[in-house]
PDB file of N, CA, C and O in Angstrom, chain B, residues numbered from 101:
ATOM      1  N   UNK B 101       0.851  -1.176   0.000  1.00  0.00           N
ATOM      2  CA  UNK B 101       0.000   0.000   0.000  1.00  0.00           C
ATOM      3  C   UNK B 101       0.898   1.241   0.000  1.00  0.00           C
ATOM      4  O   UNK B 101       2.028   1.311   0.483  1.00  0.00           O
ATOM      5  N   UNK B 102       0.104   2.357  -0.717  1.00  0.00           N
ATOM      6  CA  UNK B 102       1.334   3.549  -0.579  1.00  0.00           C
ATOM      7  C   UNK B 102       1.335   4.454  -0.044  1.00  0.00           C
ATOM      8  O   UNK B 102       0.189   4.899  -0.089  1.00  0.00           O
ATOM      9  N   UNK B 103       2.373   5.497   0.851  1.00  0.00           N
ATOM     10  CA  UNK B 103       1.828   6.324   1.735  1.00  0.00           C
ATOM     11  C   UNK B 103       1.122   7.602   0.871  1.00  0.00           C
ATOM     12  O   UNK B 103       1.413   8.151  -0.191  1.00  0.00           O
ATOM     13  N   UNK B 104       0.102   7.782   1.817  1.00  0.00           N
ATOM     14  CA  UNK B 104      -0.945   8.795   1.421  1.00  0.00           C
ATOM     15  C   UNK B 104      -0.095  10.126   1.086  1.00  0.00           C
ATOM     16  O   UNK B 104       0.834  10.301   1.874  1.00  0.00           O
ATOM     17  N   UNK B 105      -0.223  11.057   0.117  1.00  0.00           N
ATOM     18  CA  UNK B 105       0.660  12.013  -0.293  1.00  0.00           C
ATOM     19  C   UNK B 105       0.788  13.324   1.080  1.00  0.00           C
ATOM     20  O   UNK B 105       1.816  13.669   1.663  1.00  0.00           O
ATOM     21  N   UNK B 106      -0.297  13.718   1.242  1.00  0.00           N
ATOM     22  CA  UNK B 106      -0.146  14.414   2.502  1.00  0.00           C
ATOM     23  C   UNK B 106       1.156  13.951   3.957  1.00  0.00           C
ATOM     24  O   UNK B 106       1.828  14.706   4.659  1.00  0.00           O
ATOM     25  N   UNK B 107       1.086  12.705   3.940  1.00  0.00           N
ATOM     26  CA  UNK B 107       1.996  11.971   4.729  1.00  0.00           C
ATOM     27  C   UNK B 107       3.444  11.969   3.952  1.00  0.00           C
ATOM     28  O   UNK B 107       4.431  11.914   4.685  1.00  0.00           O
ATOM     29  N   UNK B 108       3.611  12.011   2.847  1.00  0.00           N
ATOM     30  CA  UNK B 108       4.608  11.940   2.121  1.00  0.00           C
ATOM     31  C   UNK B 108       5.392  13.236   2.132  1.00  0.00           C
ATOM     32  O   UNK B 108       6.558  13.347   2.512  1.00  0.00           O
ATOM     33  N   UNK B 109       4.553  14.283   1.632  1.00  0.00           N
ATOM     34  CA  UNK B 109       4.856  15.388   1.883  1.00  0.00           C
ATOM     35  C   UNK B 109       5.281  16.161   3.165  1.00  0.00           C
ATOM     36  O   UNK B 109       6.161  17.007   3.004  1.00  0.00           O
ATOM     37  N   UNK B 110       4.859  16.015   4.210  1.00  0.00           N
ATOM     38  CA  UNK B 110       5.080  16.013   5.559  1.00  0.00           C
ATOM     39  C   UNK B 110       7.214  15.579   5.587  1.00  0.00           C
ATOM     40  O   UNK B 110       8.200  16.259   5.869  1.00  0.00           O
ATOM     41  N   UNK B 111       7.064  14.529   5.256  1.00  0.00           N
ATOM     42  CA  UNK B 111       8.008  13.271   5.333  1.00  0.00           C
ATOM     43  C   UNK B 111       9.677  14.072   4.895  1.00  0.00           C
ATOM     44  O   UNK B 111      10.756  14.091   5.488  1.00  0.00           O
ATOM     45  N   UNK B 112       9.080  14.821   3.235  1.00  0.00           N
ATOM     46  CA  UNK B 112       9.981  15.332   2.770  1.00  0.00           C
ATOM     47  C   UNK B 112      10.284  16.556   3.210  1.00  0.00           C
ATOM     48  O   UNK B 112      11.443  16.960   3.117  1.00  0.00           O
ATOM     49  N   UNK B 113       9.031  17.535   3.899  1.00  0.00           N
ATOM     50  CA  UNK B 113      10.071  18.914   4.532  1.00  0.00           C
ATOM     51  C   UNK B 113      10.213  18.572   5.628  1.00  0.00           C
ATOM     52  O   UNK B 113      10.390  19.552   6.353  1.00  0.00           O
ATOM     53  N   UNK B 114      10.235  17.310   6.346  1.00  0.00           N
ATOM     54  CA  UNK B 114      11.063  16.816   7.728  1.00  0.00           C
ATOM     55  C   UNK B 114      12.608  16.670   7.167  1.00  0.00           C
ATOM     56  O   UNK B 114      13.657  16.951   7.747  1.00  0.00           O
ATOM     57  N   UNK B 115      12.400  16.149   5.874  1.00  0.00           N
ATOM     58  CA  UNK B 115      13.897  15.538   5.806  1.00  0.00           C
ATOM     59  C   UNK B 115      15.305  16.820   4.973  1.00  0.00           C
ATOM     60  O   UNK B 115      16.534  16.828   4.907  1.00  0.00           O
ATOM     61  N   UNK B 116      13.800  18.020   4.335  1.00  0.00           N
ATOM     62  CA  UNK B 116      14.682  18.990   3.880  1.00  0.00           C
ATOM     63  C   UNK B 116      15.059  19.746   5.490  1.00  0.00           C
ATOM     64  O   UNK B 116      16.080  20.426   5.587  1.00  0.00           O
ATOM     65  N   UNK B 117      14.378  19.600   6.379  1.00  0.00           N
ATOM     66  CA  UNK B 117      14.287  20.796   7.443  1.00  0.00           C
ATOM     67  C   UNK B 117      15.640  20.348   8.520  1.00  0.00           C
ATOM     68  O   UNK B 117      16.442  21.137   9.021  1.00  0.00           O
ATOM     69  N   UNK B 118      15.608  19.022   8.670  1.00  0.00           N
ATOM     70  CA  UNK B 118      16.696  18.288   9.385  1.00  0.00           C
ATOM     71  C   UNK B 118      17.786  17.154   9.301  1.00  0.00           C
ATOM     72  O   UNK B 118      18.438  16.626  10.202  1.00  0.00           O
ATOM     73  N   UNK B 119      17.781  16.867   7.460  1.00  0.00           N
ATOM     74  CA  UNK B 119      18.706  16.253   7.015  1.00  0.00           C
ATOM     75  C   UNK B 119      19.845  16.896   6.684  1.00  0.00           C
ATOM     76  O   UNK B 119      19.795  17.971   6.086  1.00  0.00           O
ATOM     77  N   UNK B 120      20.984  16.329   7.026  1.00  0.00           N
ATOM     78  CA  UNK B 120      22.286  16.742   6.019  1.00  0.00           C
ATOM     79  C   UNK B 120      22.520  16.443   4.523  1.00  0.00           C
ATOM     80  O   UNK B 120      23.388  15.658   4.143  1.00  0.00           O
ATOM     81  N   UNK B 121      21.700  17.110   3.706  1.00  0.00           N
ATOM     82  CA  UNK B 121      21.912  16.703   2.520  1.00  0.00           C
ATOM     83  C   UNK B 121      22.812  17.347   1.534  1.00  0.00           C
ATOM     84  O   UNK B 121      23.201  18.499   1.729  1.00  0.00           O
ATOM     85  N   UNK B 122      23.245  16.517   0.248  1.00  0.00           N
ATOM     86  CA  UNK B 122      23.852  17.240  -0.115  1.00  0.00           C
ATOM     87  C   UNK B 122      23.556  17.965  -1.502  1.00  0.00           C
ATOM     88  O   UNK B 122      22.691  17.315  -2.090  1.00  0.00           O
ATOM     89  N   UNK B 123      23.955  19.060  -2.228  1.00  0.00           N
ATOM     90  CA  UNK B 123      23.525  19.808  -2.625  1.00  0.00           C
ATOM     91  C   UNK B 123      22.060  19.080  -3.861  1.00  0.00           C
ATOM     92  O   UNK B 123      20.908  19.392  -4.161  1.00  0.00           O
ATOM     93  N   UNK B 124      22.959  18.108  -4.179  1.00  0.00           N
ATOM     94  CA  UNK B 124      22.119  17.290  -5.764  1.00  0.00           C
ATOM     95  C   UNK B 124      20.936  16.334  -4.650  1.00  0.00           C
ATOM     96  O   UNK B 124      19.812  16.143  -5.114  1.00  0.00           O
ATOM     97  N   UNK B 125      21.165  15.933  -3.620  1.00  0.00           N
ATOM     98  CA  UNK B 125      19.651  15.799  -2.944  1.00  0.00           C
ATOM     99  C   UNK B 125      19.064  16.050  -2.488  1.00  0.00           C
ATOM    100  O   UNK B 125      18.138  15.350  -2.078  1.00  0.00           O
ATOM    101  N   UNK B 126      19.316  17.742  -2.180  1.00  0.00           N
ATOM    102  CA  UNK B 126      18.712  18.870  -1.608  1.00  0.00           C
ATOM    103  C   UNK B 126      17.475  19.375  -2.523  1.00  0.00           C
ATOM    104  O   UNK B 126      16.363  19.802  -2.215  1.00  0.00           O
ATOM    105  N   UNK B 127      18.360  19.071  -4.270  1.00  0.00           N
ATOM    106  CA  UNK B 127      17.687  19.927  -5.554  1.00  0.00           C
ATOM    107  C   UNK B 127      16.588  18.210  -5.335  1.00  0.00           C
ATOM    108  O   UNK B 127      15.375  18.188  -5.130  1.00  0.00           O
ATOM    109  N   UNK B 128      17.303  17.257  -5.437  1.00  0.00           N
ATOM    110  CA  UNK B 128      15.960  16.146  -5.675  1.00  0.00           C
ATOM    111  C   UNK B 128      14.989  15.757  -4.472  1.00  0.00           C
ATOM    112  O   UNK B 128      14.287  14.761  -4.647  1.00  0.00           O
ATOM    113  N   UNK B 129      14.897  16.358  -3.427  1.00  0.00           N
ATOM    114  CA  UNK B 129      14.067  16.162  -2.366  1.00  0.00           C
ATOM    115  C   UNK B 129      13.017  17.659  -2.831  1.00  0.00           C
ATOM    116  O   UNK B 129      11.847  17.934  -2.565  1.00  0.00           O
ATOM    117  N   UNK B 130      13.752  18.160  -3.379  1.00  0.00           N
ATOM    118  CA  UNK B 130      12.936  19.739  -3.528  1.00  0.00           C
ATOM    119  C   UNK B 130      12.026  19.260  -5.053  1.00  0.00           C
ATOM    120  O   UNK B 130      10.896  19.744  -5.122  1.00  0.00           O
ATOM    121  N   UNK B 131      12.294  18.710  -5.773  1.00  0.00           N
ATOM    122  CA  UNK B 131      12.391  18.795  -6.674  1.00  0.00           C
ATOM    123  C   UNK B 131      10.710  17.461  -5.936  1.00  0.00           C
ATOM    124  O   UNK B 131       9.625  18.039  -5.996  1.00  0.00           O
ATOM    125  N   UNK B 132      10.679  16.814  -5.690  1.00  0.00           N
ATOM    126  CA  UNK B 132       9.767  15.513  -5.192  1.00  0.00           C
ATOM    127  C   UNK B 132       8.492  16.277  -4.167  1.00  0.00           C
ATOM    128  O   UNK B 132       7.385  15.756  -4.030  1.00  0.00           O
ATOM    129  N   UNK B 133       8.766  17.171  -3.716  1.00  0.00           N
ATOM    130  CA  UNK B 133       8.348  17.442  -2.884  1.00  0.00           C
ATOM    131  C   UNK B 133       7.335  18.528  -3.712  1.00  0.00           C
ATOM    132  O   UNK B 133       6.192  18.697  -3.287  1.00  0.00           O
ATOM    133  N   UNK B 134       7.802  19.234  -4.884  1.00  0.00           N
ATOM    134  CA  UNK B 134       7.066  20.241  -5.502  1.00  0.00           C
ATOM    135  C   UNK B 134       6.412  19.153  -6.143  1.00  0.00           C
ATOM    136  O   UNK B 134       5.327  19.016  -5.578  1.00  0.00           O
ATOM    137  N   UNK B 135       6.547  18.305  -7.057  1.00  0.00           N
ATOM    138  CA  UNK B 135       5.631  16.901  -7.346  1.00  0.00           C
ATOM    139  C   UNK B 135       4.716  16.713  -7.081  1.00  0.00           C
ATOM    140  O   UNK B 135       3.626  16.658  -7.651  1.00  0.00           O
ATOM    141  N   UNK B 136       5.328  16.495  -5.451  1.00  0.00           N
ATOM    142  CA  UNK B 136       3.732  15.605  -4.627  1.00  0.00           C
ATOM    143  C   UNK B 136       3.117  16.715  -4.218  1.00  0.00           C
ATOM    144  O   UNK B 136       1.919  16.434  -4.263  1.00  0.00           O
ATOM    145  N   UNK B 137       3.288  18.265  -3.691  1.00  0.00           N
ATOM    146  CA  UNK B 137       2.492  19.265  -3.714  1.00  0.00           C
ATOM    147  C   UNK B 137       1.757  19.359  -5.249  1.00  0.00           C
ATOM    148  O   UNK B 137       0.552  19.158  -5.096  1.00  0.00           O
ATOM    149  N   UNK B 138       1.979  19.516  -6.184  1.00  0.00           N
ATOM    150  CA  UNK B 138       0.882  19.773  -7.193  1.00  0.00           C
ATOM    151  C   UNK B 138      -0.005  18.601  -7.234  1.00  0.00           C
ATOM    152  O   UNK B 138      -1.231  18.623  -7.126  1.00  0.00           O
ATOM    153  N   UNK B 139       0.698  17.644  -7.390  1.00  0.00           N
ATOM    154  CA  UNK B 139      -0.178  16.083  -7.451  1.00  0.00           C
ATOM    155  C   UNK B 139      -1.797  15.917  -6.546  1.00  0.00           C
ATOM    156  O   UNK B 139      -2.887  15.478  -6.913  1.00  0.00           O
ATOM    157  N   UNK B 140      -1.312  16.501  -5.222  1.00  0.00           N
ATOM    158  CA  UNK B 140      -1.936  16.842  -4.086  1.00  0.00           C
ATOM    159  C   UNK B 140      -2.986  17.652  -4.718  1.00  0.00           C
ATOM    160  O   UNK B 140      -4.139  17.228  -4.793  1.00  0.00           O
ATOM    161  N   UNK B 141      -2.686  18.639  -5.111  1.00  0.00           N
ATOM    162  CA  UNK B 141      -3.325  19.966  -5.230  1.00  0.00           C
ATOM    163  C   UNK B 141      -4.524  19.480  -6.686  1.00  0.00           C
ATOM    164  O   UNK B 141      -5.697  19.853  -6.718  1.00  0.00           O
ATOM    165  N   UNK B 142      -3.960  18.728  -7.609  1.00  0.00           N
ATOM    166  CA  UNK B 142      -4.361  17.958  -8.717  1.00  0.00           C
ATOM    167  C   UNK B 142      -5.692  17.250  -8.291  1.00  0.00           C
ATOM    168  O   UNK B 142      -6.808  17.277  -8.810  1.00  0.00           O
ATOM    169  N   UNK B 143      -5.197  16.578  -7.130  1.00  0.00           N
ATOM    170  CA  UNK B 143      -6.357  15.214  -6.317  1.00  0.00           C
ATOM    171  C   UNK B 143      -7.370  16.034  -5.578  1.00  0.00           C
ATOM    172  O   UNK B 143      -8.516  15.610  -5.424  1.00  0.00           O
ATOM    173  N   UNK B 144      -6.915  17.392  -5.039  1.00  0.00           N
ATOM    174  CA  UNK B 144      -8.042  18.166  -4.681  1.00  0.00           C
ATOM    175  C   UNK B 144      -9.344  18.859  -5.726  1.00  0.00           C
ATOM    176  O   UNK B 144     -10.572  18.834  -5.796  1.00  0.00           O
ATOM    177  N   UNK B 145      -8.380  19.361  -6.320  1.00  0.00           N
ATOM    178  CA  UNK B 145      -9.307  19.296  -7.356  1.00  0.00           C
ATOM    179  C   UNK B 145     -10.477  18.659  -8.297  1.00  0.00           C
ATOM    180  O   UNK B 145     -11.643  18.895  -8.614  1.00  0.00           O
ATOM    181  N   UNK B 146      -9.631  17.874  -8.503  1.00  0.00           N
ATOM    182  CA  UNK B 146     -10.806  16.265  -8.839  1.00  0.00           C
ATOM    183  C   UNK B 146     -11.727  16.371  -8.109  1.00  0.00           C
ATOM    184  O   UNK B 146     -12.740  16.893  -8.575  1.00  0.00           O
ATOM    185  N   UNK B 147     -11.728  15.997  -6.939  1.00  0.00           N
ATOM    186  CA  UNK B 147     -12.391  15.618  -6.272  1.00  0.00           C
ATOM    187  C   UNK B 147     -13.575  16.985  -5.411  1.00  0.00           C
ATOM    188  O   UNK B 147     -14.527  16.868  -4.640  1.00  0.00           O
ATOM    189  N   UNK B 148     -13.062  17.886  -5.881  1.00  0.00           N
ATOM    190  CA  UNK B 148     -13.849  19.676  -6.247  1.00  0.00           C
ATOM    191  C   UNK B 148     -14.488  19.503  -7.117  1.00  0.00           C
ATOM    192  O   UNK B 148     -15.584  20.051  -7.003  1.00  0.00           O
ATOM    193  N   UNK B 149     -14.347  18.982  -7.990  1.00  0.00           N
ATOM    194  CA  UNK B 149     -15.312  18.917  -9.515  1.00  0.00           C
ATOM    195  C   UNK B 149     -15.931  18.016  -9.637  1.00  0.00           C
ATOM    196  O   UNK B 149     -16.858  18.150 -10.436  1.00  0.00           O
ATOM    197  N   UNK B 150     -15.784  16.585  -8.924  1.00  0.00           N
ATOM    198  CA  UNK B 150     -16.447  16.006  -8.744  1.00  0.00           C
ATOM    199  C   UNK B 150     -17.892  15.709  -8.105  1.00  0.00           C
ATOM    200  O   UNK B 150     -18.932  15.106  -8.369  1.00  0.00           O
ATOM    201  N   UNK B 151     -17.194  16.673  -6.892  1.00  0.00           N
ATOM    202  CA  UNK B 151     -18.677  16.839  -6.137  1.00  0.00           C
ATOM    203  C   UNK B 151     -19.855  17.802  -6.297  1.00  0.00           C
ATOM    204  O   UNK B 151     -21.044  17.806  -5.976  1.00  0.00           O
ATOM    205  N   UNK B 152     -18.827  18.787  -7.068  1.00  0.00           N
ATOM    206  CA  UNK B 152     -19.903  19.985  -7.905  1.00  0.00           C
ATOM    207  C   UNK B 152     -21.036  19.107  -8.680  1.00  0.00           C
ATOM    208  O   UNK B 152     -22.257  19.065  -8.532  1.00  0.00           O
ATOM    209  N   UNK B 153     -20.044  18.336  -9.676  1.00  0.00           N
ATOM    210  CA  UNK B 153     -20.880  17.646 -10.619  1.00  0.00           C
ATOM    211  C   UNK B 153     -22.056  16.802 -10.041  1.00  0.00           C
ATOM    212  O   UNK B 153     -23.226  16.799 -10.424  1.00  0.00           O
ATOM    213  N   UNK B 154     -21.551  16.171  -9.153  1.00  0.00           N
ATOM    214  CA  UNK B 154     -22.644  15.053  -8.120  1.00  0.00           C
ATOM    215  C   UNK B 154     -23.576  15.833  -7.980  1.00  0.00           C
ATOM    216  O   UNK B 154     -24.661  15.269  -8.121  1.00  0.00           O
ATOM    217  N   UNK B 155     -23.649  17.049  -7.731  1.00  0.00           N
ATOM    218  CA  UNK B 155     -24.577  18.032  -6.858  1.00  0.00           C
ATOM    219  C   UNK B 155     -25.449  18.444  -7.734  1.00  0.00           C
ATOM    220  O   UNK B 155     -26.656  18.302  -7.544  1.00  0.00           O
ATOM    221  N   UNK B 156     -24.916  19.045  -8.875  1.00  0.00           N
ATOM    222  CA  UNK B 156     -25.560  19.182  -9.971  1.00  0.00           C
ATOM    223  C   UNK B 156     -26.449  18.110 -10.982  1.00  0.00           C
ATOM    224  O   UNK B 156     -27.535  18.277 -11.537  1.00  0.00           O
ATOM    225  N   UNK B 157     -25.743  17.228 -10.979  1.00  0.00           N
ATOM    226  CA  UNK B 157     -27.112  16.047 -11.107  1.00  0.00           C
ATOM    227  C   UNK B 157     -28.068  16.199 -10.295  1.00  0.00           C
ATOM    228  O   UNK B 157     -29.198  16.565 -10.617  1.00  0.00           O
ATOM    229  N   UNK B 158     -27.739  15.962  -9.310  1.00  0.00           N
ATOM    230  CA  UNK B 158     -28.637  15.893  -8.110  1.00  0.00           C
ATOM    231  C   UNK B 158     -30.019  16.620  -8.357  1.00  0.00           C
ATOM    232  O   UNK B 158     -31.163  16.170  -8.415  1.00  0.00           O
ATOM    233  N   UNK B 159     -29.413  18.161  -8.509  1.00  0.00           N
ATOM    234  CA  UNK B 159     -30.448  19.406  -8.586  1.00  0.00           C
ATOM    235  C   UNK B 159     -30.552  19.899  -9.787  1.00  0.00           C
ATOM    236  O   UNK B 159     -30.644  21.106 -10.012  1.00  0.00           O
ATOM    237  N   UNK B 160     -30.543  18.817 -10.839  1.00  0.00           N
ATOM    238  CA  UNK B 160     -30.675  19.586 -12.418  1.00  0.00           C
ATOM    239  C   UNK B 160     -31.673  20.230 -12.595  1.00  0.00           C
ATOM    240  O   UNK B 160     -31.659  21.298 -13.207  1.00  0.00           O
ATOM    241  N   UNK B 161     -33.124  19.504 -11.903  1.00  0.00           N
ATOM    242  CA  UNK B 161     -34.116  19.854 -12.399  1.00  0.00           C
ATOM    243  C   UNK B 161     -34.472  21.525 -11.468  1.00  0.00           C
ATOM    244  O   UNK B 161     -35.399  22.221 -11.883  1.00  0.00           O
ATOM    245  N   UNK B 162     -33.735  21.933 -10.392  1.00  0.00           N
ATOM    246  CA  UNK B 162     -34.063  23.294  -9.967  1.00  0.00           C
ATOM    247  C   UNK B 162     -33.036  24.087 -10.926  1.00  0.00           C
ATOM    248  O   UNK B 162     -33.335  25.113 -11.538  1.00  0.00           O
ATOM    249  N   UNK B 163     -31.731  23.425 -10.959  1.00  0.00           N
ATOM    250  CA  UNK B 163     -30.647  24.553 -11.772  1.00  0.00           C
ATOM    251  C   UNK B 163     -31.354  24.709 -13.305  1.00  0.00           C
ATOM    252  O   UNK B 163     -31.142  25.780 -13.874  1.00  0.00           O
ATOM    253  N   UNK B 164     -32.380  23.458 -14.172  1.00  0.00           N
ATOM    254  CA  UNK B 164     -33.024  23.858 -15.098  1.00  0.00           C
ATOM    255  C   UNK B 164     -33.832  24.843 -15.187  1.00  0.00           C
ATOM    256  O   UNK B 164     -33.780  25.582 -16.170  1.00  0.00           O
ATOM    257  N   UNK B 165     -34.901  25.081 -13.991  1.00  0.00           N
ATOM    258  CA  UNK B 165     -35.642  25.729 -13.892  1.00  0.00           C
ATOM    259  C   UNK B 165     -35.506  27.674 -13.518  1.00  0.00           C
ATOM    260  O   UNK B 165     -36.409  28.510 -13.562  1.00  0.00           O
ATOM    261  N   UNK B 166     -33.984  27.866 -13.161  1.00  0.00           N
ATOM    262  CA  UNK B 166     -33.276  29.193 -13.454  1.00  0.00           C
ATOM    263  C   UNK B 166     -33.613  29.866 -14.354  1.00  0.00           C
ATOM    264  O   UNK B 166     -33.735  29.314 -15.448  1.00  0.00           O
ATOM    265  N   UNK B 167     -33.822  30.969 -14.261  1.00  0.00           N
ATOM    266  CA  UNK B 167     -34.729  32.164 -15.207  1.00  0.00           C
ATOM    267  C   UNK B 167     -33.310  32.410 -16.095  1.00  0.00           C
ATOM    268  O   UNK B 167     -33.646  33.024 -17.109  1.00  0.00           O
ATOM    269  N   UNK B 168     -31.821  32.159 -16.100  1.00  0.00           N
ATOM    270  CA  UNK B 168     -31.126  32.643 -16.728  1.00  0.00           C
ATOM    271  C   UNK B 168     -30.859  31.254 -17.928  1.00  0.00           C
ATOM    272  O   UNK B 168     -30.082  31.396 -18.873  1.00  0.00           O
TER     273      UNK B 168
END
C-alpha cells in the first residue's frame, strides 16, 4: 500500500528541514516534494469537480428551472 501524499509530503520537509543533505539531494528532495504538492493539489481538485458535478445532477431539475 502507498503512503498517502499528505503523509509523504510532511516526510519530505522533515527531511529537507533536518537532514544533512547534499547539494544534488537537496535539488531532488525539492524537486519531489514540488511533485507531490501539485499532485496533491491535482487530487483536490478532482475531487472539487467532482462533487460539484454530483450536486448538480442531483439538482438539475431546480438549476433547469433558473430564469437565466
Amino acid at each position: 500500500m502507498t503512503m498517502p501524499i499528505d503523509q509523504q509530503i510532511a516526510e519530505l520537509k522533515a527531511e529537507l528541514n533536518n537532514a544533512y543533505l547534499t547539494p544534488r539531494e537537496r535539488r531532488d528532495a525539492q524537486r519531489e516534494l514540488e511533485f507531490l504538492t501539485e499532485q496533491d493539489r491535482s487530487d483536490a481538485e478532482t475531487e472539487y469537480f467532482a462533487d460539484v458535478e454530483g450536486w448538480a445532477s442531483v439538482h438539475a431539475a431546480e438549476l433547469a428551472a433558473l430564469p437565466f
